[in-house]
N, C-alpha and C positions, 0 to 999 in steps of 0.2 A: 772887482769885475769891470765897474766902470771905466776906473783908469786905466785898465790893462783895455779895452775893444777902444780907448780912444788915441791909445799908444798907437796900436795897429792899424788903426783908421789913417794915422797921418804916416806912416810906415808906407801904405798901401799908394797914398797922393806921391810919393817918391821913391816908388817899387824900382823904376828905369833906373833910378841914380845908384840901386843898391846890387853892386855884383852877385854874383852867384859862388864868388870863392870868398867871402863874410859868410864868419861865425855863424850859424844856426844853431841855439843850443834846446836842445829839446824837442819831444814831440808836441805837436799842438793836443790839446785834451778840452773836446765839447768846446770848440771853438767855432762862434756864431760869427760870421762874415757880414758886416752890414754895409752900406754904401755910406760913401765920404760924405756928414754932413750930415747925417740920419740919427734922429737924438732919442725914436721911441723904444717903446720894448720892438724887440722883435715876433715878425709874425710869419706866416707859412710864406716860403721861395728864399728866406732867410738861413741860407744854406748851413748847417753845423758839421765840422769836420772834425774826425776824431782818429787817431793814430796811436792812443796810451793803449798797447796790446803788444801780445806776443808777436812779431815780427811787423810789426807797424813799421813804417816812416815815413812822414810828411812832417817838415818842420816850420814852413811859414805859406800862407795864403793870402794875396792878395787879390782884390777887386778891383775887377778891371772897367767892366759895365755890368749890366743887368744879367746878361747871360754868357760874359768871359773872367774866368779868373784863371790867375796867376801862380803856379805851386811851384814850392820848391823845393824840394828831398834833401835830407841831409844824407852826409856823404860815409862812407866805409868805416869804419873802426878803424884800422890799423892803416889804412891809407885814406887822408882826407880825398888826396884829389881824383878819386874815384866816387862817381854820382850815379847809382842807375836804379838800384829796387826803391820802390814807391808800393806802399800797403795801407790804405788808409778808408775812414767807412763817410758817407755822407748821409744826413737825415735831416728830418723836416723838408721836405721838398713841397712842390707844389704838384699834382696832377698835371701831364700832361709839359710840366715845366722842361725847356729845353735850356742847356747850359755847353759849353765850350772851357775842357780843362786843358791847359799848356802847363806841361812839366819842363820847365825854362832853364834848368841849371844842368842837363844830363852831362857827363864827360866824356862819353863815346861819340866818335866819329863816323863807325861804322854800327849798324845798329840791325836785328834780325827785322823791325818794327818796319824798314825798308823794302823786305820779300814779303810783305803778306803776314808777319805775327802782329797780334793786337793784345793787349791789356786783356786782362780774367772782369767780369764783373758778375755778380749775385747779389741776391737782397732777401730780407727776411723769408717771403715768402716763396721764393724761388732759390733754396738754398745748395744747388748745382753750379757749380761755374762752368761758364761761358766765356766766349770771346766776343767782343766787340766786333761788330762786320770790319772786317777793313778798309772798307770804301770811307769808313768817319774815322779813320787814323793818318795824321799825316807827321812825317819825320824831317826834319828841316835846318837851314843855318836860318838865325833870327838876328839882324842886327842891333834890332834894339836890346837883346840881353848881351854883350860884348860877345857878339857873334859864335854864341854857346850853341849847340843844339837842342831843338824843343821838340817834345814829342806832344802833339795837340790833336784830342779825339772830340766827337761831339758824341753826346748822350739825350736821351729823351726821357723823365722819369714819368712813370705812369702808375704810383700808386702811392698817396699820399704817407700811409701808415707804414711804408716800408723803410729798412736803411737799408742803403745800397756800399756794397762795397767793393776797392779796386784795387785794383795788384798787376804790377809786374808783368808774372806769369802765376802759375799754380803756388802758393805757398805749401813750405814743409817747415812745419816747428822745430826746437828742440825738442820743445813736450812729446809732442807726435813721435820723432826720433827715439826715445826713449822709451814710449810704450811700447812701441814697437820692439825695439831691443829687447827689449821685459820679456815678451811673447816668444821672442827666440830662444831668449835663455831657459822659460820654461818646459822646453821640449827635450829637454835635455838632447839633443842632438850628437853624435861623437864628432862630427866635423866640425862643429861649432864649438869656440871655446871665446869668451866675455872676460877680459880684465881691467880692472881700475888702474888708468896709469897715474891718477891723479884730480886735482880739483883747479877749476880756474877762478880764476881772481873775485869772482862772481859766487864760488861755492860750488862748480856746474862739473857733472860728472865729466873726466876725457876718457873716454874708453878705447881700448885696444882689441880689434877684433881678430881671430886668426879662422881661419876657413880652409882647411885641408883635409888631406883623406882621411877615414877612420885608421886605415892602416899604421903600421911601425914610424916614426915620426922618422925623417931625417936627420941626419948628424950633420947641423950646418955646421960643426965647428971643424970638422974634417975638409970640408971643399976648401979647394983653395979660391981663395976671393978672384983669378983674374978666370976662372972658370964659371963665376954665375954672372960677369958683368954682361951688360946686355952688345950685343953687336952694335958697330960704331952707325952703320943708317937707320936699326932700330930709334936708338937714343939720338938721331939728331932728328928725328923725324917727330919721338915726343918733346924735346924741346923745346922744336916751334910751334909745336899746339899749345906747351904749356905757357908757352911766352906770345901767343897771339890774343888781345882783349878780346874778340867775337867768336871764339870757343867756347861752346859750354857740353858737357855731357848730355847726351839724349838721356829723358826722363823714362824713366823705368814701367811699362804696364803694371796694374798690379795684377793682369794674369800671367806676367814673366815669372813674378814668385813661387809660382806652384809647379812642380814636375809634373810634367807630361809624358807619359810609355803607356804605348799598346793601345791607345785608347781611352787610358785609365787618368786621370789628375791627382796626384798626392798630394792631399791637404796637411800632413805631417805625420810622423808618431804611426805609421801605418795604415792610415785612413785613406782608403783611394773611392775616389765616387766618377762615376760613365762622364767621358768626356762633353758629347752631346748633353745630354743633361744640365751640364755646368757651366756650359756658354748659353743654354737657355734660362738658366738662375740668374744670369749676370742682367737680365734685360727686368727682371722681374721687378713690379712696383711696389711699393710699399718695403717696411720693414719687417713687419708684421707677416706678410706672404714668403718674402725672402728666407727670414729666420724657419718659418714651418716648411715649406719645400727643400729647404737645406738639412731640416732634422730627420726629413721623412730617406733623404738619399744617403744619410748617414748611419740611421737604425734601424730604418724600413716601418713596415706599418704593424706586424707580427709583431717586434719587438717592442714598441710603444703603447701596443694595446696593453691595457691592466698597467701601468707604469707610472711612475710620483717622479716628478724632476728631480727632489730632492729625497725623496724617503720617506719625509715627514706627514703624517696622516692628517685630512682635513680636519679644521674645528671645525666642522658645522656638524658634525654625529659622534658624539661621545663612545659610542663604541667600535670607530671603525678602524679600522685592521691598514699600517701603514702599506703602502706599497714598493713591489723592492724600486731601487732608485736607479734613476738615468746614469750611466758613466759621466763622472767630474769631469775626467782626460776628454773626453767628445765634448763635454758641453765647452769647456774653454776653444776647443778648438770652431764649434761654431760660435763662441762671442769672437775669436780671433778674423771670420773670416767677414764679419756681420763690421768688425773695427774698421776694416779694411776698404767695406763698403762705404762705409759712413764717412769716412774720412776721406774720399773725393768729391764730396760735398761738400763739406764744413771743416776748420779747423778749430773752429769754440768746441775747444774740450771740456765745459761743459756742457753743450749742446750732444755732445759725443755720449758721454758717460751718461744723461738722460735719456738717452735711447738706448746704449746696451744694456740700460736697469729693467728693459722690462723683454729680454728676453728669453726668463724663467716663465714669463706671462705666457708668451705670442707659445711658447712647445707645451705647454699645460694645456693652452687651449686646443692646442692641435690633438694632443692626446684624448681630451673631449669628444672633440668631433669624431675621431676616430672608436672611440666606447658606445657612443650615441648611433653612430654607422654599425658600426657588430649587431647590439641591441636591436636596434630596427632588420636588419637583416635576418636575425633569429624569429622575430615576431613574423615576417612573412613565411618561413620557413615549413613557423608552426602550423600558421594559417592556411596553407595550400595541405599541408599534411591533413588537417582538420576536415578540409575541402574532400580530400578523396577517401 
């Protein structure tokens, strides 16, 4: 550990000398940045930068002064000379501590980071991403990096015990991609069909998706090919979007995923809940509030009354009588939509899967309050009866 902060130490006194098209091999992993010359343990403002994660990248950091450093991203898989996502978390900071990050190696010329987009950042406690104001983003030619482009933001960190993390833009995992897929496929859907076309070098599923009418399928073997090819300004028109580097696809809401008619929202499988209703759930806090306002617009409050999430009768009274159970099909579809929440906040799919374990909790409890509300309701009932 030694040798390795004092490799980087003297790396970092001849950061200028070292381009930006040199090997990076690796992500940095709990990599503590100390200043040139600095021989104690490290102590708080001793920035640690960590990048060993699902869609990390940050592969070298240098120290520039107290409050600039140096990053440099490694570049594309399949094309070195392509340099632009940067994912990576910073901890140990100091209160209040202000720092200046230059991402020095970018390979785009033309860059969104120029109209007004900024870098996502979040931290433990504030587990929503954000964007950085834009007024502390700037995009630039840097001569000292052989006149590479840098994109340098300044940050303010204001809470000692948090790590902060930064990206890009929104990340989306594979993992994330997959559960999701998972959730699709269990809908059994007719328009949706899920194939394995294969595994990549890594083990990693490639899936084929097909998305067409439920109806009689097409006999593509019949068409003749110069009948489906697309018209000649269509196709030169995607060309140069496909072949222009500052193209990207607009990111998807995730209230584009659910159908809209009438008024109504289809959460899948037949489940339609009041549209108003459903753009007021979307605002709602908590998980816990989410999950129960979401079960009550799913079952209603009649049907949950007297109701066991899962069937299974409490231990606490040896003789008591189970109660019949919540439908399985509804409850996946509210952990599906509870996923969906969660995951524009966080992509620790641990952090994910820790929170949808306890949404047998949060509708048990709802079903409580709603027993406890009948109950009290009968007692006044009696009590006025009693009255007259």
């Amino acid at each position: 550990m030694t040798t390795n902060m004092a490799e980087r130490s003297r790396t970092a006194e001849t950061g200028s000398a070292i381009g930006s098209d040199d090997i990076i091999a690796g992500n940095v992993s709990k990599y503590i940045v100390l200043p040139a010359g600095y021989c104690g343990q490290p102590k708080k403002g001793h920035l640690i930068f960590d990048a060993c994660f699902e869609s990390g990248n940050l592969g070298r950091v240098d120290h520039v002064t107290e409050f600039e450093y140096d990053l440099f991203i490694r570049p594309d898989t399949c094309n070195p000379r392509f340099r632009v996502w940067f994912n990576f978390t910073v901890e140990n900071v100091k209160e209040s501590q202000r720092v200046i990050f230059n991402v020095v190696n970018f390979s785009k010329t033309k860059s969104l980071y120029r109209d007004g987009m900024a870098p996502m950042v979040k931290s433990t406690s504030r587990p929503k991403w954000q964007r950085i104001p834009s007024k502390n983003v700037y995009y630039y030619r840097c001569p000292d990096h052989r006149k590479n482009y840098v994109m340098s933001f300044a940050f303010c960190f204001d809470r000692e015990d948090d790590t902060y993390q930064f990206a890009y833009c929104y990340p989306y995992t594979y993992t994330r991609l997959q559960h999701y897929l998972d959730n699709l496929q269990r809908r059994n859907m007719d328009y949706f069909c899920r194939e394995l076309l294969g595994l990549s070098v890594q083990k990693r599923r490639l899936d084929l998706l097909t998305i067409t009418s439920p109806g009689p399928a097409i006999e593509v073997e019949k068409v003749k090919p110069e009948s489906i090819e697309p018209e000649p300004e269509v196709q030169k028109t995607f060309n140069e979007e496909a072949n222009t580097s500052t193209y990207y696809p607009a990111p998807v809401p995730v209230m584009d995923k659910y159908i809209l008619e009438n008024g109504k929202v289809h959460l899948g499988s037949g489940i339609w809940v009041d549209e108003e209703k459903w753009h007021q759930l979307q605002v709602t806090q908590g998980d816990s509030k989410y999950t129960k306002n979401l079960a009550v617009m799913i079952w209603g409050t009649d049907v949950l009354k007297n109701r066991s999430v899962t069937g299974v009768a409490t231990k606490k009274k040896k003789d008591a009588v189970p109660k019949p159970p919540l439908s399985p099909h509804k409850l996946s579809i509210v952990r599906e939509c509870l996923y969906d929440r969660i995951a524009q906040e966080t992509v620790d799919e641990t952090e994910i899967a820790q929170r949808l374990s306890k949404v047998n909790k949060y509708i048990c409890e709802k079903i409580m309050d709603i027993n406890k509300s009948c109950k009290n309701e009968e007692r006044r009932e009696i009590a006025k009866y009693n009255l007259q």
